[in-house]
C-alpha positions in Angstrom: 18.8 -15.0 9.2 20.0 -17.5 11.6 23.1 -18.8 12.0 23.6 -22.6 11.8 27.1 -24.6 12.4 26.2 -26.9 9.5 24.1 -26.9 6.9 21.5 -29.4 7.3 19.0 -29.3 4.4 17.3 -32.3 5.7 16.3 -30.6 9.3 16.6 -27.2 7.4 13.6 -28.2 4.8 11.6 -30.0 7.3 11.7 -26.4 9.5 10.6 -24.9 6.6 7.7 -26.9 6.4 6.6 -27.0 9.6 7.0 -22.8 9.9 4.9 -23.3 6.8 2.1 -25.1 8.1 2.2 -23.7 11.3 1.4 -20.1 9.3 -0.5 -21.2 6.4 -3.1 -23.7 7.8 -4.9 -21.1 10.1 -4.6 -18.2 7.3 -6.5 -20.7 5.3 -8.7 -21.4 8.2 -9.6 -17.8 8.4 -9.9 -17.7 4.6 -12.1 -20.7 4.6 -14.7 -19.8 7.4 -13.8 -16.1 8.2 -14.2 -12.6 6.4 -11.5 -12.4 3.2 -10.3 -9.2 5.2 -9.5 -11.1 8.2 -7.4 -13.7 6.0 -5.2 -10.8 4.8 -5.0 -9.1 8.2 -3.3 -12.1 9.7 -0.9 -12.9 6.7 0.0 -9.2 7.2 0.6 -9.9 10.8 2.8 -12.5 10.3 4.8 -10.6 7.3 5.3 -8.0 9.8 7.0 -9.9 12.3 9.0 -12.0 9.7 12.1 -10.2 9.7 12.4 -9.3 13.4 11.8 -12.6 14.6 14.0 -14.0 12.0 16.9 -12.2 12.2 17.0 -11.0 16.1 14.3 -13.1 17.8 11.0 -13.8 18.8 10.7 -11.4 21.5 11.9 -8.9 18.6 9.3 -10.5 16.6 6.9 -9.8 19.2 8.1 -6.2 19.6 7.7 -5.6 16.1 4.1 -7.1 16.3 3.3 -4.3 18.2 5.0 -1.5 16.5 2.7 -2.7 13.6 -0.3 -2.8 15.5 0.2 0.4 17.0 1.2 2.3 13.9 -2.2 1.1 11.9 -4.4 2.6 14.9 -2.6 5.7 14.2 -3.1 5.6 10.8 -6.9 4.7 11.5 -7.3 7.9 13.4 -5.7 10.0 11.1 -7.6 12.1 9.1 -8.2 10.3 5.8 -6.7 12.7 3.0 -3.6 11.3 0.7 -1.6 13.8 2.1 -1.7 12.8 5.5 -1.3 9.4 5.1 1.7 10.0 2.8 3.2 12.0 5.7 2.6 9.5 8.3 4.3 6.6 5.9 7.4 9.0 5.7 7.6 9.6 9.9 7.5 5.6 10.0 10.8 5.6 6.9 12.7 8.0 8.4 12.3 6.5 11.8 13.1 3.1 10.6 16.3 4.7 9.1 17.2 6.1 12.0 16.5 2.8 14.2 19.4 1.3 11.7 22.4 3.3 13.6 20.8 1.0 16.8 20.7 -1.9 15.0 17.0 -1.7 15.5 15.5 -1.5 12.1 14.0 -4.7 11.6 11.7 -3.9 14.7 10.2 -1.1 13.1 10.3 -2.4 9.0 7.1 -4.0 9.8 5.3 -0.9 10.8 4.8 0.6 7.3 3.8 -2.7 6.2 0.7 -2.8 8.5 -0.4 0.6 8.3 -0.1 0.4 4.3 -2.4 -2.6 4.5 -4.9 -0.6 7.0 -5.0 2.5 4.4 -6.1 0.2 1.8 -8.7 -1.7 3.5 -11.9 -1.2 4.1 -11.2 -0.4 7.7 -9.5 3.0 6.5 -13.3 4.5 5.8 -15.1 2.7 8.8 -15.7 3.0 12.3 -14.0 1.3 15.5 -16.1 -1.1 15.0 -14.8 -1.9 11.3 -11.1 -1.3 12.7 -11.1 -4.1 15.8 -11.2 -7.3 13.0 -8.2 -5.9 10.6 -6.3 -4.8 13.8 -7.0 -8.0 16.0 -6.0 -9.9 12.7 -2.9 -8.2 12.5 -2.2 -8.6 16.0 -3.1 -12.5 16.2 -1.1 -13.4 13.4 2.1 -12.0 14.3 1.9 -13.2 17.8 1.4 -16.7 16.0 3.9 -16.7 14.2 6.4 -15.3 16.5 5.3 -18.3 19.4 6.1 -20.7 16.7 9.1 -19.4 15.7 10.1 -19.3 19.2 9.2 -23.0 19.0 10.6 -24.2 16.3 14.3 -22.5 16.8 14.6 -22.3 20.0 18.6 -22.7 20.5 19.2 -21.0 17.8 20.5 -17.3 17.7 20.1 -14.5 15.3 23.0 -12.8 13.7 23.6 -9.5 14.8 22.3 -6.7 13.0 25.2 -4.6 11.1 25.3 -1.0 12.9 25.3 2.1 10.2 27.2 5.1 10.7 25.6 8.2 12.2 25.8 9.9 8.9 24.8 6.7 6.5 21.6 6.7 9.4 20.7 9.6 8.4 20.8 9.8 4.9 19.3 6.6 4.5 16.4 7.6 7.3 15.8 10.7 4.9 15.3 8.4 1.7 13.5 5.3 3.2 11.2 8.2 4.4 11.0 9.6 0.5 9.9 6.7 -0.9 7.4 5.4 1.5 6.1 8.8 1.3 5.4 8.4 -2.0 4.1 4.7 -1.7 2.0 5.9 1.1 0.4 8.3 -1.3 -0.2 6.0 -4.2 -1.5 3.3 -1.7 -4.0 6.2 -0.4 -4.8 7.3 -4.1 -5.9 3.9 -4.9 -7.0 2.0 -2.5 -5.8 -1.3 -3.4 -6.2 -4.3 -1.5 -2.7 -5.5 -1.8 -1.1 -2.2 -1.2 1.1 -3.5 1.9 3.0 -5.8 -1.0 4.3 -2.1 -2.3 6.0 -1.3 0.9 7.0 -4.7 2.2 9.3 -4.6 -1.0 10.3 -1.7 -0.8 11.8 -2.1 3.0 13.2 -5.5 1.9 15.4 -4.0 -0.9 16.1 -0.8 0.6 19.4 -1.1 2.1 22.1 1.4 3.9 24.5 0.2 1.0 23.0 1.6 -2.5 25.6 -0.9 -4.1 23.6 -4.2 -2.4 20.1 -1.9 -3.0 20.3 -2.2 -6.5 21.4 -6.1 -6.7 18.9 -7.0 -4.2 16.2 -4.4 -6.7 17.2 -6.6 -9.7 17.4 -10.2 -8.4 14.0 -9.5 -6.6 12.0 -8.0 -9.9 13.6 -11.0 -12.0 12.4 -13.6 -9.0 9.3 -12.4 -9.4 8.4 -12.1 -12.6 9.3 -16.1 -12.6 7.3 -16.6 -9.7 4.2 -14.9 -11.1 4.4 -16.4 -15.0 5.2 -20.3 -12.7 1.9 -19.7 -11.0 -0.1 -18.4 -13.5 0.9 -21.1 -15.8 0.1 -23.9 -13.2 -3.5 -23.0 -13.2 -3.9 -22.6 -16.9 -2.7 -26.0 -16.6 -6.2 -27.0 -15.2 -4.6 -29.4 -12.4 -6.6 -31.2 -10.4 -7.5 -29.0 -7.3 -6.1 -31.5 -4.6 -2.4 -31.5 -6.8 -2.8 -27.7 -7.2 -3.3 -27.0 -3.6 -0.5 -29.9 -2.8 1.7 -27.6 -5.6 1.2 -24.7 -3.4 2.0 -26.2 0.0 5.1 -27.9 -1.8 6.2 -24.4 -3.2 5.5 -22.2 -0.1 7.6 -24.7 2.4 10.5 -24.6 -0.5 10.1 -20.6 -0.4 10.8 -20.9 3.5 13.8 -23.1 3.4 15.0 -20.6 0.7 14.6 -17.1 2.5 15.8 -18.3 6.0 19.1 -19.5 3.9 18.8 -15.7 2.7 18.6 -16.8 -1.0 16.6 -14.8 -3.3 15.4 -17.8 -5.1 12.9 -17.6 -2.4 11.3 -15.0 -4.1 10.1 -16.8 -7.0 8.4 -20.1 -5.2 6.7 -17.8 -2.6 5.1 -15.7 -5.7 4.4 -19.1 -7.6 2.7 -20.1 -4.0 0.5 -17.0 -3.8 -0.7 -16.4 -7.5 -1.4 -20.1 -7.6 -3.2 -20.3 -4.1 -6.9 -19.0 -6.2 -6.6 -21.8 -8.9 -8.9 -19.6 -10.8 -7.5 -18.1 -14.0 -8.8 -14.5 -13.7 -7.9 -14.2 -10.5 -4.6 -15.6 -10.6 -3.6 -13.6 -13.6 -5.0 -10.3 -11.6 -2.7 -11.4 -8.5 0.7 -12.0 -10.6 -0.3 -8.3 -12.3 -0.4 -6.7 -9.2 2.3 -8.2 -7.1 4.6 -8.2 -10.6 3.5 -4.8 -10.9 4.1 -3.5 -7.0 7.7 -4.7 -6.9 8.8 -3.3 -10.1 7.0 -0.1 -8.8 9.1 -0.5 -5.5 12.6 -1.1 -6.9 12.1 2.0 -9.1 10.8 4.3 -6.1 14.3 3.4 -4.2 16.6 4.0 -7.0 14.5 7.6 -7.1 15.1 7.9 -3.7 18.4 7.2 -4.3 18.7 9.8 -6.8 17.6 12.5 -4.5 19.5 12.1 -0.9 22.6 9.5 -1.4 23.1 7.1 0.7 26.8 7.7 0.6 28.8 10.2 -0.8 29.8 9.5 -4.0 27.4 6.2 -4.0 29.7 4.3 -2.7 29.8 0.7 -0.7 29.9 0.7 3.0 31.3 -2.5 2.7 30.9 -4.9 6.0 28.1 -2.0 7.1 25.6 -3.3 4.8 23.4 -5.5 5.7 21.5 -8.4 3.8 17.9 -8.4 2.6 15.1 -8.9 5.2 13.2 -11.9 4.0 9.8 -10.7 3.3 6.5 -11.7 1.0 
């Protein structure tokens, strides 16, 4: 998050805003007069260099960006059996985990993201020819969003990101790697569009401190569920498109303000933002299924991971070593 001598909510909402519109208007640009595929690619750009930039810094943002890009071409060259894939999802966990005894986790959390979004695109069964949009997509929308960030907070510094123990690295290395693994495989097995929304919650409530882990598991499920039944709701409503689409600019800026004050009221507003964004009942319904459905999914592949390698001996609470939730979509 980043630090702020006073809480403004005036300045602090108007930031939100302006991050909002500086991220949102071209994604709907794209989505208006590009391929549906390129809209996604650069919202998964920018989702991968959220937490980075956010918590360290743009040029961590930046870094990140990169990591992201250069894990999907990976992924894109790979062979394309489950298996595989599953594998190379757990390399990227366990080195994640093992970037949090550096305090460099957040650079590499947006890795997985990209390379689960890759595996369930249509990229994954193409060419280089099909992988330059997804990957350039990925690439310009993380840049974008990192040079406004760098913009708009410019002054502002990051607070430091809470070291873990050699041993807590490891052990949490082993199980961040277990349960992308399996999110990697069902991400392969089923090729769904919005597979990266599996892994993006499940590095944003995977923590070094179980304790935290299952609070942040909860409070996100619950968020969501709000979120989704909010936005479905709102187009059942049959609103006027130009209120609907105001409604959805309203709620994504408020989602914003909420996740940079590391609230996890956030949670709900940016759901109620993306299940109303289609204003069309089928498809809204279909979006608050699957996003409802990847995060329960997530929380309960953590607490498995959990299960088999402890974070801590005896679970308990590392205390001032854990650190807080990323915010992520």
């Amino acid at each position: 998050m980043i630090q702020r001598p006073s809480i403004d909510r005036r300045r602090a909402l108007l930031v939100a805003a302006i991050l909002g519109l500086l991220v949102v208007v071209p994604a709907l640009g794209v989505a208006l007069g590009g391929p549906p595929g390129l809209f996604r690619a650069v919202m998964v750009g920018a989702l991968a260099a959220f937490p980075a930039t956010i918590r360290i810094g743009p040029r961590d943002g930046f870094l990140a960006t990169l990591a992201a890009v250069g894990s999907a071409l990976v992924a894109l060259s790979l062979p394309p059996f489950v298996p595989v894939i599953a594998l190379w999802m757990a390399i990227l966990g366990v080195a994640a985990g093992l970037a949090t005894g550096r305090g460099r986790q957040p650079v590499l959390l947006g890795a997985p993201i990209a390379v689960a979004f890759v595996l369930a695109s249509e990229a994954a069964s193409g060419g280089p020819v099909a992988w330059l949009p997804v990957l350039a997509g990925t690439l310009v929308g993380g840049l974008w969003f990192t040079a406004a960030a760098a913009l708009i907070l410019r002054g502002r510094t990051g607070t430091g990101v809470p070291v873990a123990p050699g041993p807590v690295a490891v052990r949490y290395a082993a199980a961040l790697g277990i349960s992308l693994f399996a999110a990697g495989w069902l991400i392969a097995a089923a090729g769904d569009g919005h597979g990266y929304w599996l892994v993006s919650a499940i590095v944003a409530v995977f923590q070094p401190d179980p304790v935290a882990t299952r609070r942040i598991g909860f409070t996100r499920v619950i968020a969501t569920v709000a979120g989704a039944v909010a936005g479905v709701a709102l187009v059942l409503a049959d609103l006027p498109p130009g209120l609907l689409v105001l409604v959805v600019f309203a709620a994504a800026a408020i989602a914003l303000y909420e996740l940079l004050g590391g609230h996890s009221t956030g949670r709900a507003w940016i759901t109620l933002a993306i299940v109303a964004m289609g204003g069309q009942a089928d498809g809204s319904t279909d979006v608050a299924f699957v996003r409802v459905t990847a995060t329960v999914v997530a929380v309960l592949l953590v607490l498995m991971a959990i299960r088999l390698v402890p974070v801590l001996p005896g679970d308990g609470s590392p205390g001032a070593e854990g650190r807080r939730e990323d915010p992520a979509a």
